[in-house]
VOPAGU-2260 file (C-alpha; in pm, 1 decimal, decimal comma):
REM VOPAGU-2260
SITE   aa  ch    i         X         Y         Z
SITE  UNK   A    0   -1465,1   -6026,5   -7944,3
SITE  UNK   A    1   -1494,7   -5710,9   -7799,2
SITE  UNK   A    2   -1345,8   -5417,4   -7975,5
SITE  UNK   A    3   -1009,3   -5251,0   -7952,8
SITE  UNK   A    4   -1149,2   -4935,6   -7753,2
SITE  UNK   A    5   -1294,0   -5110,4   -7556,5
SITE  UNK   A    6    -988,1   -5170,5   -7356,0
SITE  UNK   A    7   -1136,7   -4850,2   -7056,9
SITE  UNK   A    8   -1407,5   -4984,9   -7027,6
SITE  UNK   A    9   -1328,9   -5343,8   -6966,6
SITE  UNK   A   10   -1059,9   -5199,5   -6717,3
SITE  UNK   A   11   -1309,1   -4978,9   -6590,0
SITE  UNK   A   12   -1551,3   -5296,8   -6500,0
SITE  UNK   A   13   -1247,6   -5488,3   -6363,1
SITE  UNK   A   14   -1159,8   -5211,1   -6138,3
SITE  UNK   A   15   -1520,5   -5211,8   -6033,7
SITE  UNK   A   16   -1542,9   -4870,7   -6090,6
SITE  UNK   A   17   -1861,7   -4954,0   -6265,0
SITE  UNK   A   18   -2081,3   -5215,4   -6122,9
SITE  UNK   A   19   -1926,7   -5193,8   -5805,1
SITE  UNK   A   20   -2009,1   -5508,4   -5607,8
SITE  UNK   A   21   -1748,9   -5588,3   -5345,7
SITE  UNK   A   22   -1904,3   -5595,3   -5015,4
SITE  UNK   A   23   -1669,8   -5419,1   -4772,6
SITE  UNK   A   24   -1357,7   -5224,5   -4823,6
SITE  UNK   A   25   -1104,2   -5549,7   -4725,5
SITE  UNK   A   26   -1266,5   -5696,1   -5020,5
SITE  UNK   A   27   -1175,3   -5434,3   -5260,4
SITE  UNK   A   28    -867,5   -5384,8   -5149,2
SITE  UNK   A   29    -769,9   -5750,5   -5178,3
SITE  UNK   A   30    -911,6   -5720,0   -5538,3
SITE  UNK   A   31    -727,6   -5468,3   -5644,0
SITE  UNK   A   32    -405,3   -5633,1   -5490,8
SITE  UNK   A   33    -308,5   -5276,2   -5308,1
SITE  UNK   A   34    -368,0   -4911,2   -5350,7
SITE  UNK   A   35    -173,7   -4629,9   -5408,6
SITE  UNK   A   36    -209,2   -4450,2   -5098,1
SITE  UNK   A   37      27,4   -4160,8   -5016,9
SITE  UNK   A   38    -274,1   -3932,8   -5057,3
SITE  UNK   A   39    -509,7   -4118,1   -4766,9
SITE  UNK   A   40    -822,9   -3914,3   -4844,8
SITE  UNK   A   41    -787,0   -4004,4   -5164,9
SITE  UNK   A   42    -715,8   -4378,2   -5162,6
SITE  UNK   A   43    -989,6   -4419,7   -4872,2
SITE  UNK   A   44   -1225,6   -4268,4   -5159,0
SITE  UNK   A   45   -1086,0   -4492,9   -5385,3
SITE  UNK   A   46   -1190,8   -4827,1   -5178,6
SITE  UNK   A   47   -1557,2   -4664,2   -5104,7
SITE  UNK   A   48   -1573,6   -4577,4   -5476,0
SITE  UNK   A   49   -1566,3   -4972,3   -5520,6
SITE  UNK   A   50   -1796,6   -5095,1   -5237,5
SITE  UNK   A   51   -2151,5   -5168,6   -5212,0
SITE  UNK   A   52   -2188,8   -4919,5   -4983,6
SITE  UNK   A   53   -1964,1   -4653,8   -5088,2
SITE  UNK   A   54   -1854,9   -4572,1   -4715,9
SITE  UNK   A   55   -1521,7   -4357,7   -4626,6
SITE  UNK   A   56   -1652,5   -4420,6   -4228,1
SITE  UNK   A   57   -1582,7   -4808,8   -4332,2
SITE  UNK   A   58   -1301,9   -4767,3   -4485,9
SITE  UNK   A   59   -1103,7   -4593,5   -4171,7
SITE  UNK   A   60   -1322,4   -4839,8   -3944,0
SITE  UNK   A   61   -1114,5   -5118,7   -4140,0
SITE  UNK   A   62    -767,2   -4907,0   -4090,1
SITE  UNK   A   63    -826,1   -4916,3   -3693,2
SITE  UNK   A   64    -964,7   -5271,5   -3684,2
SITE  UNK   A   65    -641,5   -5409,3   -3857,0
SITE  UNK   A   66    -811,1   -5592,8   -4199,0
SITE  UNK   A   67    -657,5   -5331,0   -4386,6
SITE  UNK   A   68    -279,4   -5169,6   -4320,7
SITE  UNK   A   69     -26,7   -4880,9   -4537,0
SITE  UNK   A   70     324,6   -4965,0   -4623,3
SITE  UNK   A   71     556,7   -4937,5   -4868,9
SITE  UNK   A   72     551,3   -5230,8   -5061,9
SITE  UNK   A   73     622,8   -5108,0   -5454,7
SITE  UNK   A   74     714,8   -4800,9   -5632,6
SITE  UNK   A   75     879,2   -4668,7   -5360,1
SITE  UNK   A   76     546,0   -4520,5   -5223,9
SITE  UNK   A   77     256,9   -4609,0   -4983,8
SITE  UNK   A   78     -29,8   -4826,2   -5059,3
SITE  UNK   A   79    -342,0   -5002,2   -4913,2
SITE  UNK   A   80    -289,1   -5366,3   -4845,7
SITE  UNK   A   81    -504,8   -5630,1   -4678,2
SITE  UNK   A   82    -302,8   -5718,9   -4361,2
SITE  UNK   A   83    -292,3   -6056,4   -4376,2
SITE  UNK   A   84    -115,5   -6031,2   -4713,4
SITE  UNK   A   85     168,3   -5754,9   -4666,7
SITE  UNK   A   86     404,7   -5973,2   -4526,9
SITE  UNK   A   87     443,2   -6204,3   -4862,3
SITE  UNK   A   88     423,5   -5902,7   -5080,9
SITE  UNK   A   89     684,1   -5730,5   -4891,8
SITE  UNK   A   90     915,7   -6066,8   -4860,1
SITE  UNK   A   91     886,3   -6048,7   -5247,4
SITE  UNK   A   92     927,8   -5669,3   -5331,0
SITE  UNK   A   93    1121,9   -5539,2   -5016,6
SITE  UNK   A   94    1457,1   -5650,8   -5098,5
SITE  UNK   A   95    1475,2   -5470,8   -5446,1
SITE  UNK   A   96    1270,6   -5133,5   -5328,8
SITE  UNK   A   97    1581,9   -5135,7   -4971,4
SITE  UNK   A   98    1795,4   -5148,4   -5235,5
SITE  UNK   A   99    1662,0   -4911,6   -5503,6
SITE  UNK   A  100    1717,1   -4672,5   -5251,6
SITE  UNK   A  101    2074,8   -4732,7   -5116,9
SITE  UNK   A  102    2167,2   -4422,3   -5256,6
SITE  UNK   A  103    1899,5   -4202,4   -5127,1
SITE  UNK   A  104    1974,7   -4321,5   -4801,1
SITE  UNK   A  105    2359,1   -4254,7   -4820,6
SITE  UNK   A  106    2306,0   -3911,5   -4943,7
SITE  UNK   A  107    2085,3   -3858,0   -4637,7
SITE  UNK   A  108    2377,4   -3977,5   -4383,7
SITE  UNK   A  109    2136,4   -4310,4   -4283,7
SITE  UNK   A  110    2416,9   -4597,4   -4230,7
SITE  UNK   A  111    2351,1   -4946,8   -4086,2
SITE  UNK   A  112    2421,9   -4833,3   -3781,3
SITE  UNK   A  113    2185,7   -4553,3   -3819,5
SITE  UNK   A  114    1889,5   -4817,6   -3942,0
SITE  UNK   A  115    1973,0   -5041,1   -3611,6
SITE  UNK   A  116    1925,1   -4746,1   -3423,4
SITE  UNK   A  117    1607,1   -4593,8   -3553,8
SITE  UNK   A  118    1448,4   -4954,2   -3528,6
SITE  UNK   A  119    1586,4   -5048,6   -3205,8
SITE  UNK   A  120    1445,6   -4711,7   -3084,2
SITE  UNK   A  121    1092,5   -4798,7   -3281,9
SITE  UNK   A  122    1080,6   -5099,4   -3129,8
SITE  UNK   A  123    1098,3   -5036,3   -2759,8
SITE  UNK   A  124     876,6   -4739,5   -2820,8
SITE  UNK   A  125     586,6   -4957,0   -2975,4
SITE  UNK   A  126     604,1   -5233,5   -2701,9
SITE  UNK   A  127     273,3   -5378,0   -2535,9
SITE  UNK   A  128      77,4   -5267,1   -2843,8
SITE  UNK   A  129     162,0   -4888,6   -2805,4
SITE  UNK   A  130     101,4   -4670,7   -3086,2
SITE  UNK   A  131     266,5   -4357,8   -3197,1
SITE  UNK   A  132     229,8   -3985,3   -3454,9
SITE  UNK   A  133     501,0   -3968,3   -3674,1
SITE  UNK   A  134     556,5   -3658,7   -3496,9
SITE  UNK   A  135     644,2   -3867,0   -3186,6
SITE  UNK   A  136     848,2   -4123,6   -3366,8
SITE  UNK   A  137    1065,8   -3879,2   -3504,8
SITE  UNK   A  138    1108,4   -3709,7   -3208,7
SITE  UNK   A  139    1251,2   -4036,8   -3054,3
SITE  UNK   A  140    1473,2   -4074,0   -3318,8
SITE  UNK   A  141    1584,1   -3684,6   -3331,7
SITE  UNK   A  142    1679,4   -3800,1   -2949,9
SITE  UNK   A  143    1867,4   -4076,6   -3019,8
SITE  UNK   A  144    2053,9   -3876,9   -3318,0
SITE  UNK   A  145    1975,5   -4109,7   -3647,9
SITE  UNK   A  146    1764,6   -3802,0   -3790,7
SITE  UNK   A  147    2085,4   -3714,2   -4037,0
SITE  UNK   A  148    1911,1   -3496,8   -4252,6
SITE  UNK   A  149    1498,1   -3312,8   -4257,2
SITE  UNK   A  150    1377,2   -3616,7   -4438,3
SITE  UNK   A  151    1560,8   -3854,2   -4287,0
SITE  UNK   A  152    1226,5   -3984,7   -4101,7
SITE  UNK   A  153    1034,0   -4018,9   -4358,3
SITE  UNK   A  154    1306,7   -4249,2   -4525,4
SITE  UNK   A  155    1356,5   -4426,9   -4207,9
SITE  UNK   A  156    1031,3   -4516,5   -4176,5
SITE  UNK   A  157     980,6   -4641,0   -4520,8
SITE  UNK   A  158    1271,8   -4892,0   -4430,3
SITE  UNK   A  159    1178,9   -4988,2   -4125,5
SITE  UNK   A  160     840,9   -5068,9   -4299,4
SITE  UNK   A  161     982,9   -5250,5   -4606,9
SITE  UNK   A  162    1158,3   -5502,7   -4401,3
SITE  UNK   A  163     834,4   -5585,6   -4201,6
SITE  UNK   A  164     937,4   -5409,3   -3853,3
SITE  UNK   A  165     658,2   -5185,6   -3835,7
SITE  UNK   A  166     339,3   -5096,9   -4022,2
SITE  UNK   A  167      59,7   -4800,6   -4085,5
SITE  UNK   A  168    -212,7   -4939,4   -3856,4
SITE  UNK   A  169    -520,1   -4747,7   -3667,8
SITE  UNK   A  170    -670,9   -4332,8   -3767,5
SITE  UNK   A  171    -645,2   -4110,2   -3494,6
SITE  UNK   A  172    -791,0   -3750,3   -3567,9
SITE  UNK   A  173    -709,4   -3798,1   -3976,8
SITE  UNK   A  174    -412,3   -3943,4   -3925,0
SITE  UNK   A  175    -292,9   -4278,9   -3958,1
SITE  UNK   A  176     -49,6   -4438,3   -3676,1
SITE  UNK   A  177     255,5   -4654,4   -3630,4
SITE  UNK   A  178     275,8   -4993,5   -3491,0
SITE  UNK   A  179     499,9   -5282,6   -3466,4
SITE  UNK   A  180     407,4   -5544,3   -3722,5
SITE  UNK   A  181     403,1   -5831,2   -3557,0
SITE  UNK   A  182     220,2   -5691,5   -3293,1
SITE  UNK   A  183     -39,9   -5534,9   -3538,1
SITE  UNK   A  184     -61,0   -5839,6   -3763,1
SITE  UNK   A  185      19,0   -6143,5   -3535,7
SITE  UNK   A  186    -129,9   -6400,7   -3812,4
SITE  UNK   A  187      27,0   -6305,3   -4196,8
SITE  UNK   A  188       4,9   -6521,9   -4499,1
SITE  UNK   A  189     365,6   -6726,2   -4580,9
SITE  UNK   A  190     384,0   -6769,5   -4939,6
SITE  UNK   A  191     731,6   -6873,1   -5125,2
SITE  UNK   A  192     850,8   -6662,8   -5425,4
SITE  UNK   A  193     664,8   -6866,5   -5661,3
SITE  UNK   A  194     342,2   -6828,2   -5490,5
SITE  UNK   A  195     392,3   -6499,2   -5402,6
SITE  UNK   A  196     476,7   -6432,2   -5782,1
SITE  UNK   A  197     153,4   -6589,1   -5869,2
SITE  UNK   A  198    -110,4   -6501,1   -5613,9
SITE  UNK   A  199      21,5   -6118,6   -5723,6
SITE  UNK   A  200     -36,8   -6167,3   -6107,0
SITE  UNK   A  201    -353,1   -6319,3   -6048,0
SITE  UNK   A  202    -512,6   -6034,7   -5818,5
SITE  UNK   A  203    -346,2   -5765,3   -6097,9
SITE  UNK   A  204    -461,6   -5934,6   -6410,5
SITE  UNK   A  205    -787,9   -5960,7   -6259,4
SITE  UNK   A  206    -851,1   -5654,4   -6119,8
SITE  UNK   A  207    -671,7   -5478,1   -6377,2
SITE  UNK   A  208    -685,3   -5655,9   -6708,6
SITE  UNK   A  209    -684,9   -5630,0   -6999,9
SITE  UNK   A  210    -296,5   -5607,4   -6916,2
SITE  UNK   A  211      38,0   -5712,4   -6991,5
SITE  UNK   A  212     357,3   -5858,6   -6787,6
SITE  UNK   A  213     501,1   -5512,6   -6900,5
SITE  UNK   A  214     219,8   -5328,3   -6725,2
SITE  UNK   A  215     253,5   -5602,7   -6413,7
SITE  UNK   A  216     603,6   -5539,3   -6409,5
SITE  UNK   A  217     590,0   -5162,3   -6365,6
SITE  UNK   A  218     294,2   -5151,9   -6112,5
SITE  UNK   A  219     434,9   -5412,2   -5901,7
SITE  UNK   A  220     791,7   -5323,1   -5897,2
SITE  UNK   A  221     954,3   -5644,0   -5986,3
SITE  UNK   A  222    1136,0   -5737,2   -6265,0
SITE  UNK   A  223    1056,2   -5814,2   -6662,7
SITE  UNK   A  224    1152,8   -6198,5   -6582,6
SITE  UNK   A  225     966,1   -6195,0   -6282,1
SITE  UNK   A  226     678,8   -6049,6   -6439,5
SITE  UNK   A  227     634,8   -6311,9   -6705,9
SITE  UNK   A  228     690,8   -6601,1   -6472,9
SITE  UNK   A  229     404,6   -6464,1   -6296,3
SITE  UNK   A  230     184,9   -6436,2   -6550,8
SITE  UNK   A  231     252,1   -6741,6   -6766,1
SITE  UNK   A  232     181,6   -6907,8   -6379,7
SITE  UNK   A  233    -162,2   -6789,8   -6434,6
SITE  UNK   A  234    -212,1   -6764,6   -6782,3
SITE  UNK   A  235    -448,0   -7064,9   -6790,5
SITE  UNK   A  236    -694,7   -6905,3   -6562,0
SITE  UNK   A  237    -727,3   -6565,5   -6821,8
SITE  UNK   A  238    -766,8   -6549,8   -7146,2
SITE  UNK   A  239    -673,8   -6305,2   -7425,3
SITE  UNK   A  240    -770,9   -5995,5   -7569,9
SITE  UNK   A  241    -478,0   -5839,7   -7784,4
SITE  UNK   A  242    -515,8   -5490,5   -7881,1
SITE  UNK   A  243    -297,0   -5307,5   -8087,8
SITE  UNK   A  244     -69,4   -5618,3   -8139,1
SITE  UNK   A  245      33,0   -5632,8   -7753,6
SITE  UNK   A  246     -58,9   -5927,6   -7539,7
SITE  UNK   A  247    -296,4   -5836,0   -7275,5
SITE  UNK   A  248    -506,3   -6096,6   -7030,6
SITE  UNK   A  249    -848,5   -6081,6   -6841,9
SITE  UNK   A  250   -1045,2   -6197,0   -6636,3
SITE  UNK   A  251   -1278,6   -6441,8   -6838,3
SITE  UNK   A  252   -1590,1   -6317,7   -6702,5
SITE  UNK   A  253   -1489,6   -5917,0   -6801,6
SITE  UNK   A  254   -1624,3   -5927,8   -7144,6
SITE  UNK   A  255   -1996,0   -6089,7   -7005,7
SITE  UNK   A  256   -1976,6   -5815,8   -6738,1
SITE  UNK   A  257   -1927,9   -5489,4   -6967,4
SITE  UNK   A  258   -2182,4   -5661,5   -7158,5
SITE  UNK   A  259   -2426,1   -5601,5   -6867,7
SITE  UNK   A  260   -2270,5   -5287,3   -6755,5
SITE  UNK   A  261   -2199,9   -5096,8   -7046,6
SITE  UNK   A  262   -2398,4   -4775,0   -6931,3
SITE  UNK   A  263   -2286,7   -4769,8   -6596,4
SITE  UNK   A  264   -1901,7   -4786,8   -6758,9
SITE  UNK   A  265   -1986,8   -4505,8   -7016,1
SITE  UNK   A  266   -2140,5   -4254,4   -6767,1
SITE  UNK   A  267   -1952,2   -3974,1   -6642,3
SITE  UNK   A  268   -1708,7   -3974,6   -6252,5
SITE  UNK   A  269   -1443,6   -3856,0   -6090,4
SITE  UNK   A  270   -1171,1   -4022,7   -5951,9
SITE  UNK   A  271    -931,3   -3929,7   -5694,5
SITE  UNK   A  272    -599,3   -3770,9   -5802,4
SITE  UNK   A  273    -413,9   -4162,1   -5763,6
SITE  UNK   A  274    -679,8   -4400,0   -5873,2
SITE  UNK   A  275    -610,2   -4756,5   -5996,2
SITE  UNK   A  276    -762,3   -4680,5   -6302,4
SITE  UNK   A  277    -441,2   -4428,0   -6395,6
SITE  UNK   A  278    -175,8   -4539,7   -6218,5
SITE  UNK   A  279    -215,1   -4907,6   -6305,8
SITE  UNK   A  280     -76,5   -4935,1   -6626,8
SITE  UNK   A  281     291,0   -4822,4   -6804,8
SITE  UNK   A  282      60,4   -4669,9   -7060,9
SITE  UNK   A  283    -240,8   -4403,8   -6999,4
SITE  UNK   A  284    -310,1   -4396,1   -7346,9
SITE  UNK   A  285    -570,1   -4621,1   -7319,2
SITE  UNK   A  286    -800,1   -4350,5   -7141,0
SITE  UNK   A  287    -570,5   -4035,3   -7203,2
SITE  UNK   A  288    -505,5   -3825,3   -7548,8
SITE  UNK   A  289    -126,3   -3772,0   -7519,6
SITE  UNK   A  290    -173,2   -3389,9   -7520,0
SITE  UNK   A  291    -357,4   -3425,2   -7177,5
SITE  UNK   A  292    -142,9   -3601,7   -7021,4
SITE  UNK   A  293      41,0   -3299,1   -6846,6
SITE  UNK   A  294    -226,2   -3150,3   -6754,0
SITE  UNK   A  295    -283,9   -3468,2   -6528,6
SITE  UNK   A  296      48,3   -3470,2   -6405,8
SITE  UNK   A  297     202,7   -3125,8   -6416,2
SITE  UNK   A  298     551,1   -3098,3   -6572,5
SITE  UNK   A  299     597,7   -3501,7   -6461,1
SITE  UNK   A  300     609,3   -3434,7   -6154,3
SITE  UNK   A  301     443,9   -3739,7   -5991,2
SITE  UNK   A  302     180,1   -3589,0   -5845,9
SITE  UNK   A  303    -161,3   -3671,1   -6008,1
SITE  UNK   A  304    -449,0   -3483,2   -5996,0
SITE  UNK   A  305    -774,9   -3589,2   -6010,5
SITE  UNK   A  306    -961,7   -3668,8   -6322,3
SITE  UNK   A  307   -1340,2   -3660,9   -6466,8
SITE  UNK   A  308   -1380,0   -3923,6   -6697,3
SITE  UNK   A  309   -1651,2   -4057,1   -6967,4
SITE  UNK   A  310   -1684,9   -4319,8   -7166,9
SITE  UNK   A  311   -1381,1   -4468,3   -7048,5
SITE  UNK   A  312   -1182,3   -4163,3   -7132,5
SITE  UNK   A  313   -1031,0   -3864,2   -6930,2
SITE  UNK   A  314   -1210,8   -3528,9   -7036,0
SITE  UNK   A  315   -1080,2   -3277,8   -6775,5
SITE  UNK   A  316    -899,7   -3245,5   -6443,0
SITE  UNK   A  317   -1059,8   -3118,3   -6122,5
SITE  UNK   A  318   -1008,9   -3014,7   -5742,7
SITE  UNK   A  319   -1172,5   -2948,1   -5467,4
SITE  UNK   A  320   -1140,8   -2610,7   -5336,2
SITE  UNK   A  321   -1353,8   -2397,4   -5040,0
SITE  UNK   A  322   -1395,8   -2565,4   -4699,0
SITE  UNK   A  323   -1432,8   -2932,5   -4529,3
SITE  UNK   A  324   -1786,6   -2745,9   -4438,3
SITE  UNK   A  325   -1837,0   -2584,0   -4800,0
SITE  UNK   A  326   -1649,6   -2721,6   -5044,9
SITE  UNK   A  327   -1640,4   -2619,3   -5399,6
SITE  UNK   A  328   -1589,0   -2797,3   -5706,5
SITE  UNK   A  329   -1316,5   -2663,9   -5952,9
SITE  UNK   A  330   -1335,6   -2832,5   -6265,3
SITE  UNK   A  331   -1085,8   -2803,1   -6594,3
SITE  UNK   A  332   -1219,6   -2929,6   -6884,5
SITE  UNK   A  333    -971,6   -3065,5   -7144,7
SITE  UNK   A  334   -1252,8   -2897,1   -7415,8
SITE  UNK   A  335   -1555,7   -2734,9   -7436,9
SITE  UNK   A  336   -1858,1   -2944,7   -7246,4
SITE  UNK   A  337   -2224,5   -2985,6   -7283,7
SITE  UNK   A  338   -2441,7   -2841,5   -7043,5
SITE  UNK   A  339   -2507,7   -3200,8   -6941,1
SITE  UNK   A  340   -2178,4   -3279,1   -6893,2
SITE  UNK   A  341   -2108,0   -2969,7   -6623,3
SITE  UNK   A  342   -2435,8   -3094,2   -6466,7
SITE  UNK   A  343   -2303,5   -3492,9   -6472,1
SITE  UNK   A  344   -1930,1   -3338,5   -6324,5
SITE  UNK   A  345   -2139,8   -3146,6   -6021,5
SITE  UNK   A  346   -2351,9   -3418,2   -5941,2
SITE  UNK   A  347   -2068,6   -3631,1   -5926,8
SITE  UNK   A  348   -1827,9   -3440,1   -5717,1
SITE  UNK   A  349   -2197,0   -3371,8   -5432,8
SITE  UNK   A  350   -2187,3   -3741,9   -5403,1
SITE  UNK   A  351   -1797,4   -3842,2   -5412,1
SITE  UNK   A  352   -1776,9   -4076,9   -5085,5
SITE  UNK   A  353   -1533,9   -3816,4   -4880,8
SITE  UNK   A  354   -1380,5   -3877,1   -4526,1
């Protein structure tokens, strides 16, 4: 069996982060499950990262055509989702992320009555297939007088997006638009709670494994008990690889493909600041020494920056800095590198698929 640090890699190969084979970006996205995706450049770069043909330009082309949408379905924060599947995922993680944020909302001023407003206002706005700027939305709903509070939109719309009234849909100039959701997805999936539980823990364990309930759990938002339902639903389809004592499945076929791909997995890339690969897991120890890990996320703060990794393990930090027309790669080494390794890191950041 394959050995204990080999966990990265196998994750990396199940991410398709190495051997990339997935055809188009509604492919990778339905592998994955969804896709953290409150940084859009980012997560666009994470889908073309995992394609055949590594294309930002198909990534938005599958935004506007409607394969692909942005919600809020888990960890109270947006993510990529194929269309046809965010209205099961959200009938299964909705209710507990509305009411996660009850208090939010009331220290904001948003009421029931509020929420009826802002989505009765949505609604007529987004009629006969209209689309509209968050800009305009909110300036409907600062009309109307449900904006309580500066970032009362923003929470507004995450609600109104939970429960399935409207949706991220098409790009216009970088930026992505609302739309009513039936309107937008006028054929979406049904699946009951127990198919819902398990269609989600099979997309995660495969995409993702090795991994545990704990780590499904966490990633998807829903509880402990829910989490091992799920899994022991699909348990027979996986099978195990238990490092470090703790009970993690994969996809049969990972070990066979690492095999194959070992030196693609080993070689040195960057990832975007919310990629998969760290934000998958409830522990980053697998790829991260636990004195780095601030440096990825500075003082906890939730916002992740974007990391060079090799070998299955994160070696520095970077950014891009300079112009859309000349940028400049900035990166931050966690120690001293190898001539080859600045070399690898430049390459690497020249040919990062960028919209």
């Amino acid at each position: 069996m394959t050995r204990s640090r080999d966990v990265a890699l196998l994750r990396l190969v199940g991410h398709r982060l190495a051997g990339a084979d997935l055809p188009d970006p509604l492919s990778v996205v339905e592998h994955l499950g969804a896709i953290q995706a409150q940084d859009l450049p980012g997560a666009i770069t994470s889908v073309a990262l995992r394609s055949l043909d590594r294309s930002p330009a198909a990534v938005i082309e599958s935004l506007n055509r409607g394969t692909i949408v942005r919600s809020w379905p888990m960890r109270g924060t947006l993510h990529l989702v194929p269309a046809k599947d965010v209205g099961w995922l959200l009938s299964l993680t909705g209710p507990r992320m509305i009411a996660g944020a009850a208090q939010r909302r009331r220290n904001l001023g948003i009421t029931d009555e509020t929420i009826d407003r802002a989505r009765d206002t949505a609604l007529a706005a987004l009629t006969g297939g209209a689309a509209l700027r968050r800009s305009e939305l909110f300036a409907l709903w600062e009309q109307a007088g449900v904006l309580t509070h500066p970032q009362a939109g923003g929470h507004l719309l995450a609600r109104l997006c939970q429960e399935a009234t409207v949706v991220l849909g098409p790009m216009a100039d970088g930026e992505q638009l609302v739309v009513d959701f039936k309107a937008w997805i006028p054929q979406s999936r049904r699946l009951d709670t127990t198919e819902a539980l398990a269609e989600l823990a099979r997309r995660y364990l495969r995409s993702h494994g090795p991994a545990t309930a704990a780590d499904l759990s966490r990633w998807a938002s829903i509880t402990t008990g829910q989490a091992r339902e799920a899994v022991a639903a699909v348990a027979a389809e996986f099978v195990e690889y238990s490092p470090a004592g703790a009970d993690h499945l994969m996809d049969p076929e990972l070990p066979r493909r690492l095999s194959e791909q070992r030196s693609q997995a080993r070689r040195l890339l960057l990832l975007p600041g919310f990629d998969e690969f760290m934000l998958g897991y409830s522990d980053r120890g697998f790829a991260v020494q636990p004195e780095h890990l601030q440096r990825i996320v500075p003082g906890n703060n939730g916002m992740f920056r974007g990391t060079i990794v090799r070998n299955g393990e994160v070696i520095g930090v970077w950014k891009r800095a300079g112009s859309k027309t000349r940028p400049r790669f900035e990166p931050e080494p966690f120690g001293s590198w190898e001539s080859r390794d600045q070399a690898a890191a430049q390459a690497a950041f020249e040919a990062l698929p960028r919209p």
